[in-house]
C-alpha positions as CSV (number, residue, x, y, z in Angstrom):
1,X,143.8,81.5,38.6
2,X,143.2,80.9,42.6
3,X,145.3,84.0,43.6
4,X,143.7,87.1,45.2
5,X,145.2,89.9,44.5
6,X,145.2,93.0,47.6
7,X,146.8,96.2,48.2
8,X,150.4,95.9,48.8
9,X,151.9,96.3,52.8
10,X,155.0,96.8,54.3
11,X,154.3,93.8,56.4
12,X,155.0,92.1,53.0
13,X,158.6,92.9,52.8
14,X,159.7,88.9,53.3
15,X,157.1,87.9,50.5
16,X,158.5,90.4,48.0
17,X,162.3,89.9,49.1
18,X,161.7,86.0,48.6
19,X,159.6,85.9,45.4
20,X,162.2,88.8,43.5
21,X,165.2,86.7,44.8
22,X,163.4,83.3,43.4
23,X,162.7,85.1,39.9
24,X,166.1,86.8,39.3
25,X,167.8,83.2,40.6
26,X,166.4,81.7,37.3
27,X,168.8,83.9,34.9
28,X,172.8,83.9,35.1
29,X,175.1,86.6,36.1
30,X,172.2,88.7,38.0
31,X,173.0,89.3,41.5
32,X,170.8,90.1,44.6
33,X,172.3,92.7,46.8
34,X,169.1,93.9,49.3
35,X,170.7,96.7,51.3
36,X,173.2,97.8,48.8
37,X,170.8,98.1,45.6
38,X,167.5,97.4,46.7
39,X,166.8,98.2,50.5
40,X,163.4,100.1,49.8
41,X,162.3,96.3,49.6
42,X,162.2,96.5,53.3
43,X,159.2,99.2,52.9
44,X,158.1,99.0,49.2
45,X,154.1,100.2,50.3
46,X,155.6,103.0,51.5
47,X,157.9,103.6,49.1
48,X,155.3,103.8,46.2
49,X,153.2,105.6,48.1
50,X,155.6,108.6,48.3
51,X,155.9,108.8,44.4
52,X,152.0,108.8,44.1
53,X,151.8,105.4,42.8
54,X,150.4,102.0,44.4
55,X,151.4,98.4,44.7
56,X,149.8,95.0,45.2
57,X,150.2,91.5,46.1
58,X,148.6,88.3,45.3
59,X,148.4,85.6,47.6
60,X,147.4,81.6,47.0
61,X,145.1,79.6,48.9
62,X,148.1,79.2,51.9
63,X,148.4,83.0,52.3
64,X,151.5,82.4,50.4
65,X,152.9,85.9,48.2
66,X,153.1,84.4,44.8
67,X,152.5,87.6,42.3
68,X,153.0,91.1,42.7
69,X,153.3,94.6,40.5
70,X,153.4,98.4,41.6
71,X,153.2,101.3,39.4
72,X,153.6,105.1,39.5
73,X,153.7,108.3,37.5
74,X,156.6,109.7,35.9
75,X,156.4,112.0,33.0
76,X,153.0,114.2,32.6
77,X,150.7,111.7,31.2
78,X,153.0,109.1,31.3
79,X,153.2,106.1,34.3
80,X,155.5,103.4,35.1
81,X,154.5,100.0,35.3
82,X,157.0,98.3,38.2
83,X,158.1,95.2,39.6
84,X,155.7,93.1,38.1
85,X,156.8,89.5,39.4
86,X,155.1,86.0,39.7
87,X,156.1,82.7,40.8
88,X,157.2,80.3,38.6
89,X,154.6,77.6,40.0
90,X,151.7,80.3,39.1
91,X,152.7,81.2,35.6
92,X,150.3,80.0,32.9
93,X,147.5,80.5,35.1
94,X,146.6,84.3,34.3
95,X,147.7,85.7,37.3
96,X,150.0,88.2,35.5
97,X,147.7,89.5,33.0
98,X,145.8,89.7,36.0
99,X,148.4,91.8,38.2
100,X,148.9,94.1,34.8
101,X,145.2,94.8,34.0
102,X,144.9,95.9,37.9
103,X,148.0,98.6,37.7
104,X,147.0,99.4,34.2
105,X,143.3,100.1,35.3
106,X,144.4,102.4,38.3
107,X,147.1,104.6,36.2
108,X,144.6,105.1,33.6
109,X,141.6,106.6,36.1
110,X,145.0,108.7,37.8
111,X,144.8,110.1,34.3
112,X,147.7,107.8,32.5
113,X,147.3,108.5,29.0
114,X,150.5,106.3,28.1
115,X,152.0,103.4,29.8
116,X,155.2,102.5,30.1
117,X,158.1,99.9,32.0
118,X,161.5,98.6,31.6
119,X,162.3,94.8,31.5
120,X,166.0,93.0,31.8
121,X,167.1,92.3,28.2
122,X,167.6,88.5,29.7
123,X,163.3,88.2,30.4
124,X,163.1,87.0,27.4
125,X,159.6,85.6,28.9
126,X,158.6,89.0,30.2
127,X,158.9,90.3,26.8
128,X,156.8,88.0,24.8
129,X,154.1,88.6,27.9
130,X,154.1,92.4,27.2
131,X,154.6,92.4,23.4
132,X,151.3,90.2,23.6
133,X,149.6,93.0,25.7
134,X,150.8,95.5,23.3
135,X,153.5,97.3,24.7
136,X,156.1,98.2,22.1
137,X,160.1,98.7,22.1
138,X,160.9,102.4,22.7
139,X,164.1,104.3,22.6
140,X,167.9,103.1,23.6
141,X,168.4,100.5,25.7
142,X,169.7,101.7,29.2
143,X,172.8,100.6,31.5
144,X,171.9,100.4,35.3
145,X,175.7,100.4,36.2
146,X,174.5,97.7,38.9
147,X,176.6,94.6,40.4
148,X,174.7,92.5,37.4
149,X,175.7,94.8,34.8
150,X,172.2,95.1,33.9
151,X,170.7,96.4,30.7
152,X,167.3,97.3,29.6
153,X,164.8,97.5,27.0
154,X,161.9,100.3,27.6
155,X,158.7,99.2,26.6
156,X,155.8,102.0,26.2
157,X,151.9,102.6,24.9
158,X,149.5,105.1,24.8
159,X,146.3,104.8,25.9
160,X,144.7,105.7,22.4
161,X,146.5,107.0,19.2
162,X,148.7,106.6,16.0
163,X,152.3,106.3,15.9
164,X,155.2,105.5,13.6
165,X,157.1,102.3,14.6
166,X,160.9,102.3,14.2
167,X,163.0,99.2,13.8
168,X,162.6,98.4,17.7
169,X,159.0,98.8,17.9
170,X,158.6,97.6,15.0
171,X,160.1,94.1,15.6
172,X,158.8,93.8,19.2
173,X,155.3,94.8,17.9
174,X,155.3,91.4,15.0
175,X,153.8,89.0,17.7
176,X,150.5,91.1,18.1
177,X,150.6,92.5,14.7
178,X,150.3,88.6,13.9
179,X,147.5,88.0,15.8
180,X,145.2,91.2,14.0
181,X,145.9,89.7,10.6
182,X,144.9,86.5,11.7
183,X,141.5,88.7,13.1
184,X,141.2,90.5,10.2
185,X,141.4,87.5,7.9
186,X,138.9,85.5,10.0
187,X,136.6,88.3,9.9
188,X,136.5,88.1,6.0
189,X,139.1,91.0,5.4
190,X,140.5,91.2,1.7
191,X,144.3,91.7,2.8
192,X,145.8,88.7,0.4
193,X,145.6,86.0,2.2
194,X,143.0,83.6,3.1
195,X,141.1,82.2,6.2
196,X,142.3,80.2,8.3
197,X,145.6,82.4,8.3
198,X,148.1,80.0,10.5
199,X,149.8,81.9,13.2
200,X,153.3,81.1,11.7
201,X,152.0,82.4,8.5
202,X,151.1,85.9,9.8
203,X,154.4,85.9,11.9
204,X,156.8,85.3,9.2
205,X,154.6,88.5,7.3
206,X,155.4,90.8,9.7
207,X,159.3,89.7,10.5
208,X,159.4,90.4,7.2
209,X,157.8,94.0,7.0
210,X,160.0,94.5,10.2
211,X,163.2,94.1,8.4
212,X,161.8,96.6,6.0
213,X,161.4,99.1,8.2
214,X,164.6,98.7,9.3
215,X,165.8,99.4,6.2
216,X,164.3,102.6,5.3
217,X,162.0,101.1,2.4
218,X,158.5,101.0,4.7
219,X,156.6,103.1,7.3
220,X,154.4,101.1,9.8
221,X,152.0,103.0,11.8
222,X,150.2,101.4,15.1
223,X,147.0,102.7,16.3
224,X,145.8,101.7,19.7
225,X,142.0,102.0,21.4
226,X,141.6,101.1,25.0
227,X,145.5,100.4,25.4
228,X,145.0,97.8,22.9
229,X,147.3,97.8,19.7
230,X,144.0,97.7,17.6
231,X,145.1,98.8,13.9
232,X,147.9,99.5,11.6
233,X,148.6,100.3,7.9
234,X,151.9,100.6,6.1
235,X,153.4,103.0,3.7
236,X,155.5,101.1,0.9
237,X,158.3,103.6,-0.1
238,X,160.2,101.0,-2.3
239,X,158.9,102.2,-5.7
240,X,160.4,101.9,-8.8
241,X,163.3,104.6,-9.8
242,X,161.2,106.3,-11.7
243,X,158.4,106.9,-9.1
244,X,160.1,108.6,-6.3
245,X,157.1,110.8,-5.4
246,X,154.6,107.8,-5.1
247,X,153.8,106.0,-2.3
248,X,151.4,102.7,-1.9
249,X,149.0,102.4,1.0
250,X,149.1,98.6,2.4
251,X,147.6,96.4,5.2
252,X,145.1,98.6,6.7
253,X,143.6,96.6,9.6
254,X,141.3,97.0,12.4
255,X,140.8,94.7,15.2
256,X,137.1,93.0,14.6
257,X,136.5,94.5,18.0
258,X,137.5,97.9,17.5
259,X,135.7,99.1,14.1
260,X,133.1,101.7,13.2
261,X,134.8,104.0,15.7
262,X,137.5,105.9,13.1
263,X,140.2,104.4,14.1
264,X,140.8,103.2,9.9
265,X,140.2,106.7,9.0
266,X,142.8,107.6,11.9
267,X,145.6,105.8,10.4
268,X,144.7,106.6,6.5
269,X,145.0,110.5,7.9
270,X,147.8,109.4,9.1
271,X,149.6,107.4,6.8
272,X,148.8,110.1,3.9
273,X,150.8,112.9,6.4
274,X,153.5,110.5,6.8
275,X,153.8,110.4,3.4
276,X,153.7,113.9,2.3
277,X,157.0,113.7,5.1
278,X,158.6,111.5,2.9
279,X,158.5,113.7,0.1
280,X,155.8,111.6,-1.8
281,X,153.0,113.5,-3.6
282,X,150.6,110.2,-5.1
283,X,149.5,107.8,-3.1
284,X,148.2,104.4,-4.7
285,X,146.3,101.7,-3.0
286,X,143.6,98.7,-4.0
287,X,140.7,97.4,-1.8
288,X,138.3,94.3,-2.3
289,X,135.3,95.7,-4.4
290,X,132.2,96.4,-2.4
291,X,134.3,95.5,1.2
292,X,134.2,97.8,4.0
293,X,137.5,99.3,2.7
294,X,136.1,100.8,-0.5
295,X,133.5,102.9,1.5
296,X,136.3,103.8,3.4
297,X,138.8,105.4,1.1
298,X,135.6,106.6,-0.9
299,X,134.6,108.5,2.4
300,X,138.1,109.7,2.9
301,X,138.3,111.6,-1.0
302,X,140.2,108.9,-2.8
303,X,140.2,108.6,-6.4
304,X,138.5,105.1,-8.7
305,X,141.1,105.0,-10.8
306,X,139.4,101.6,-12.4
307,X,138.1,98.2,-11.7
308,X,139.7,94.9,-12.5
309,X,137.3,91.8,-12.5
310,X,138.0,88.8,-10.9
311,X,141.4,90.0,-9.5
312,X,141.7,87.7,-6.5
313,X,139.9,84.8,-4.7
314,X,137.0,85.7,-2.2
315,X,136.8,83.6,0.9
316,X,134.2,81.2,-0.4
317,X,136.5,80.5,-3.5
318,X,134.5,83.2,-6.1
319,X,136.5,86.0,-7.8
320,X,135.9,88.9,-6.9
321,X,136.7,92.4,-8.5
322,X,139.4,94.8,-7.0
323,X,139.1,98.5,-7.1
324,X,142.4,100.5,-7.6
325,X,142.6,103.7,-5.7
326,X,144.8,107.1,-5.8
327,X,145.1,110.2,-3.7
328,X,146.9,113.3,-4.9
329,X,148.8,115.0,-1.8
330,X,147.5,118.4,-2.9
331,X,144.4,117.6,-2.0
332,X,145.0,115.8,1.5
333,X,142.3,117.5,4.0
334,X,144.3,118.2,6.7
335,X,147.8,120.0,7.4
336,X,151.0,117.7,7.7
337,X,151.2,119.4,11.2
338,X,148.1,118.6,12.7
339,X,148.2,115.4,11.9
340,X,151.5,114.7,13.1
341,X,150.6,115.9,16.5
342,X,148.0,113.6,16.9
343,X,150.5,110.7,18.1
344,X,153.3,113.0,19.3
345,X,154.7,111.4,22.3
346,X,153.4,107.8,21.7
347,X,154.9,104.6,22.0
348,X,157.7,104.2,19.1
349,X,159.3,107.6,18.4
């Protein structure tokens, strides 16, 4: 990237006007009226600046406006990422992730604990870009009632915390969930699969866990650290019809980067209350023996219920024993309640 990104100006008002027009030119039936739906283009430092937010431009070599993003708070806790736009000549080179980390980084010391921004439902591009930086689908998509009869997904995360995924989030989520299993595999994690874990492997995994969600028969839970979707677990609710009060505990991961700082024991807690919601009383899972997961669930009051040797294949092609868990809700440490409090007003509800 040879962009340097600075503070916004008014003086800017050409730069912006010609760089939005440019982008919005590349998708049919969207329509650029400046005075009659956009006019605070004319003074958009200003404008920002009277909703307590900020906004900034990145220049090339020539002095040339090639990028630019604003953001600014909206619900307590919650701020809106804006206008993020780059020119088509400068994607690829980083300059977004750029323009995103700077507007991120200054909601988050105004006190942001969640993030959040609405994107055209025709950027498809944009979408991919913020699914990869861990933003998730939230709630109904909205109508602007605008001369390009626009419409609009809402995108959202919280800074740190747990929450349930529904079908949106869910879906939108499967690119980065992709890339932790392939982490969490590399790093010698006992999930069923084996390293190396091709990307189109892990992504077909979680379309597939997607579309169970969407149909009532699994709970995903996200956990993020640093406004990084860092972990996740499932809750398999598709049990046999003589099992309706059990529930199996799958795919708990952890980003590599993000471990030994509770964030697995988060979304067990989590996942157990979540299940106690659904009306199931057992919870049944099985871990690696001797992995990091078997300490875990060991730590957390889960029941050996036995051992079986040579169960599956270990990364260097040895079997290795597998150590079946069980957990009954009675005995869960902490209240339904509290627990679901903990990721109250995060990304996916």
């Amino acid at each position: 990237m040879t962009a340097t990104i600075r503070p916004g100006r008014d003086a800017d008002a050409a730069g912006f006007i010609a760089l939005i027009r440019a982008c919005w030119s590349e998708y049919p039936g969207i329509v650029f009226d400046l005075d009659g739906e956009v006019p605070e283009l004319r003074a958009l430092a200003a404008y920002y600046a009277a909703q307590g937010g900020a906004l900034w431009a990145a220049e090339d070599m020539q002095g040339r406006l090639v990028g630019m993003i604003a953001v600014r708070p909206e619900a307590e806790g919650e701020w809106e990422i804006c206008r993020l736009y780059v020119d088509r000549a400068e994607r690829g080179s980083g300059l977004a992730a750029c323009l995103l980390a700077t507007a991120e980084a200054h909601a988050v010391a105004a006190g942001a604990a969640r993030l959040a921004l609405w994107s055209d439902t025709r950027f498809d591009r944009a979408h991919r870009f913020y699914e990869k930086h861990s933003y998730v689908r939230r709630g109904p998509i909205r109508a602007l009632n605008d001369l390009s009869h626009s419409l609009e997904y809402g995108y959202a995360k919280p800074q740190a915390g747990i929450a349930v995924l529904d079908a949106a989030a869910a879906a939108s989520a499967v690119p980065r969930l992709a890339a932790l299993l392939v982490d969490c595999v590399a790093s010698g994690a006992s999930v069923s699969f084996l390293s190396p874990l091709g990307r189109d492997v892990a992504l077909a995994y979680w379309r597939a866990r997607a579309r169970a969600v969407a149909e009532g028969r699994r709970v995903l839970l996200a956990g993020w650290a640093g406004g990084v979707l860092a972990g996740a677990v499932m809750l398999d609710l598709d049990t046999p019809a003589n099992q309706p009060h059990r529930a199996e505990v799958k795919k708990l991961l952890v980003d590599p980067a993000h471990r030994r700082r509770g964030l697995g024991r988060a979304l067990l807690a989590r996942a157990e209350a979540e299940a106690v919601a659904a009306g199931r009383s057992l919870l049944t899972l099985d871990t690696r023996a001797g992995d990091a997961g078997e300490a875990l669930y060991r730590a957390a009051g889960w029941t050996v219920a036995g051992r079986i040797p040579g169960y599956a294949q270990n990364p260097d092609g040895s079997l290795g024993d597998t150590v079946i868990f069980y957990r009954q809700a009675s005995v869960l440490p902490l209240t339904f309640a509290a627990l679901r409090s903990e990721g109250k007003g995060s990304a996916g509800h």
